[in-house]
N, C-alpha and C positions, 0 to 999 in steps of 0.2 A: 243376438246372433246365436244359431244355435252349433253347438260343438259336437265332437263325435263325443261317444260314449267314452274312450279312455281320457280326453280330458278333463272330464271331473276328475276331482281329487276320492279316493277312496278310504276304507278305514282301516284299521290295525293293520295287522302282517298282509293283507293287500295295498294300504297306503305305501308303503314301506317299499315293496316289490316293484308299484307304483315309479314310484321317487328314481327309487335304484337305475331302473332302465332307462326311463329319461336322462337322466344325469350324464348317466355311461353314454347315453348313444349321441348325447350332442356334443361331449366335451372337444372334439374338434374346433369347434367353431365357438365356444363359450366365450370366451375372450371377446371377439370381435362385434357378437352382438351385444354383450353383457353393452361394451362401448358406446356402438352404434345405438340401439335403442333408448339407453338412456341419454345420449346426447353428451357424453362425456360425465355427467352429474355423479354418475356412483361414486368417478375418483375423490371428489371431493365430500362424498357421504362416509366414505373409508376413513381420509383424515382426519374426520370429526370424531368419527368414531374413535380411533387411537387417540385424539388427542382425550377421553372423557377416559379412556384404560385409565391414564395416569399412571403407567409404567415406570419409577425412576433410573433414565436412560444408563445413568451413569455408575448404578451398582449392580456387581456380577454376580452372578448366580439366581437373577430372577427368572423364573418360570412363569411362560403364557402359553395359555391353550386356544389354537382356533380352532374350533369346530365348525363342521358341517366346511370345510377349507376349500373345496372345489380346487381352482388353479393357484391357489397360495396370494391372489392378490392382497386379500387383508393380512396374510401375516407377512407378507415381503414390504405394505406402509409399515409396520413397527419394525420390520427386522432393519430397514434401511434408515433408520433415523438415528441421523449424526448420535454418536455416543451411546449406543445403545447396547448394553453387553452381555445381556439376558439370552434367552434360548427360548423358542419358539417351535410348539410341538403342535403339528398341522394334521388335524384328524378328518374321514371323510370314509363313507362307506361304499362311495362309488370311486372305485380302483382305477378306471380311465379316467379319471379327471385329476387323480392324481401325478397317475403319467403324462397327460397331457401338459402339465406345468412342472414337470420337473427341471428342465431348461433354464427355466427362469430363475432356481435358487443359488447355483454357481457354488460361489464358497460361503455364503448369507447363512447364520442360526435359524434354521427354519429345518427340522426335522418328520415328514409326511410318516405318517400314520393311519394303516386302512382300518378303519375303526365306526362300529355305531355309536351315534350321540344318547343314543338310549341304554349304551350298556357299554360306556368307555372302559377300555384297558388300561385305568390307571388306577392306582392306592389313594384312598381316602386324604385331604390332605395336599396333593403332590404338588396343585398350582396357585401362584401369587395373584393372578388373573387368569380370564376368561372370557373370550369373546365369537362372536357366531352370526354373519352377514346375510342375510338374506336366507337362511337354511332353519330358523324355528318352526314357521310355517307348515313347511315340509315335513316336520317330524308326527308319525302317528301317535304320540301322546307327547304332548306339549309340557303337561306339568309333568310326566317324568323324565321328561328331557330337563325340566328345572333343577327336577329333586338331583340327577347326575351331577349337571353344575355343582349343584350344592357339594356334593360329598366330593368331588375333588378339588373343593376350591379350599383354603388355610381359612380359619377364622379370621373373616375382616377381608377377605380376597372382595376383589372385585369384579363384575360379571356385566360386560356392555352389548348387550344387542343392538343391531338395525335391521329394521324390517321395513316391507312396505305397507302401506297404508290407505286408507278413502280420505281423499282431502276434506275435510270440514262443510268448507266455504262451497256454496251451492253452483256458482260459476264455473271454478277451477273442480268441482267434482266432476261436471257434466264434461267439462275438456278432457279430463284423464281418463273417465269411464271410453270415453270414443275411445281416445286412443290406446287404451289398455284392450279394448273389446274388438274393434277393429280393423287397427291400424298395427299394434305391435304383433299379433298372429301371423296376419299377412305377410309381414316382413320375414319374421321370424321363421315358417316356413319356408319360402323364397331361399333366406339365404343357409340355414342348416340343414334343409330339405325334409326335416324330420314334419311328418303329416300331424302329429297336437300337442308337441312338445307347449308349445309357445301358445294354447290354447289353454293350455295348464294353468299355467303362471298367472292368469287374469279369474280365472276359476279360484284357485287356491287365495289370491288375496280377498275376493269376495268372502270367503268360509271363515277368514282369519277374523280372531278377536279383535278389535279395536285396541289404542291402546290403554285407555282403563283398565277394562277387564284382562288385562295380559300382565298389568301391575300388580293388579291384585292375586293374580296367579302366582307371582314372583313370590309374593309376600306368603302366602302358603306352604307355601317351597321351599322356604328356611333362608330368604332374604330380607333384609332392611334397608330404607334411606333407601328406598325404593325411587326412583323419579324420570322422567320421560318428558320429551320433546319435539316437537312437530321439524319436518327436515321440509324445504324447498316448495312451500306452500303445503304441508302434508302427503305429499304426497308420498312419504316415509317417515319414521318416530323412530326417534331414541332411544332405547332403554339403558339404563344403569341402574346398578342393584349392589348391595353386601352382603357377604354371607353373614350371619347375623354371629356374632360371638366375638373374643379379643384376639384382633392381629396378633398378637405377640405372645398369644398360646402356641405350644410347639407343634409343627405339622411333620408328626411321623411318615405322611408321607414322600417327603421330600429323601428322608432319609434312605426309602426304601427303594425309592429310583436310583438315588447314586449320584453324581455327576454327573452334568450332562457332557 
């Protein structure tokens, strides 16, 4: 099917520029399709994801970083989980999607932050974990969106991506390809009205690494114990990674944040 011209994905500081406007101009309606198109499944792609953070619910003063946060859905699955007394700092460089889910955090540890993932405002150091749904893709440079991870994560932090993915299995590829290419446009159009927002989305996962080669990136990038897993027939992968060094070395930059 062919697309207009802005739904390819583009590169450097026009990927970027790219990203930015789409984001901004659907977050009305993010939620409801994010939903709808997936069939409900993301909710449970969230879960899985927090539960591989390994956040220990029950001790305070842990720091998590969601990047790329959109409407806070992944960090509102950790912030709401029974016992959980950490603080959760929600980054995203599209400003309207921030707003758009403000509603949703009430009185919840979940602090928004308009921020690039390529050039966070935080001190080396400052988080215990790190995770990032659906938004590596979209970044114009992937491994230094790692290398960032890396330097605000503590020695031993942990770093859990989901992304999407090409299913494997030659079957189930050729079902998603339809429906990625021309079923979820259609809709997606229709119901955000936006003309290639949702022509993007099917574009950019084609460009996207596999995830092999997205491990191996990790592993470059100053992670270990690198490993990943296929989600709902592949048609998304798990990543988990550590920053390579000892937990238990001191992370100045926690110090440097404060309390949260």
């Amino acid at each position: 099917m062919a697309t207009a011209p802005e739904a390819r994905p583009h590169e450097g500081k026009a990927r970027e520029r790219q990203v930015q406007t789409i984001f901004s101009e659907i977050a009305p309606r993010y939620d409801l399709l994010n939903h709808v198109l997936s069939l409900n499944i993301d909710r449970r792609w969230r879960r899985q994801a927090v539960n591989r953070l390994e956040v220990p619910v029950d001790e305070p003063g842990v720091r998590v970083l969601d990047a790329c946060a959109g409407t806070f859905d992944l960090a509102l699955e950790l912030a709401d989980r029974p016992g959980f007394r950490g603080t959760v700092i929600a980054s995203d460089f599209a400003r309207p999607m921030l707003v758009e889910g403000r509603e949703k955090l009430a009185q919840r540890p979940v602090h928004p932050v308009c921020g690039d993932t390529l050039q966070l405002p935080f001190p080396d150091g400052t988080f215990h974990r790190a995770m990032v749904a659906f938004g590596v893709r979209n970044l114009a440079d992937v491994e230094a969106g790692f290398r960032e991870f890396a330097r605000i994560l503590r020695p031993g932090g942990r770093l859990v991506i989901l992304e999407f993915t090409t299913p494997p299995n030659r079957v189930m590829r050729g079902l998603y390809l339809f429906y990625f290419h021309r079923v979820l446009p259609l809709v997606g159009r229709m119901v955000s009205g936006h003309p290639w927002a949702y022509s993007y989305l099917p574009e950019s996962v084609k460009e996207f690494p596999g995830p092999d080669p997205l491990a191996d990136l990790l592993r470059v990038s100053g992670f270990s114990a690198v490993q990943w897993n296929y989600l709902t027939a592949g048609i998304a992968a798990l990543h988990v990674a550590e920053k390579a060094g000892d937990e238990n070395e001191a992370a100045t930059g926690l110090e440097a944040m404060g309390s949260a």
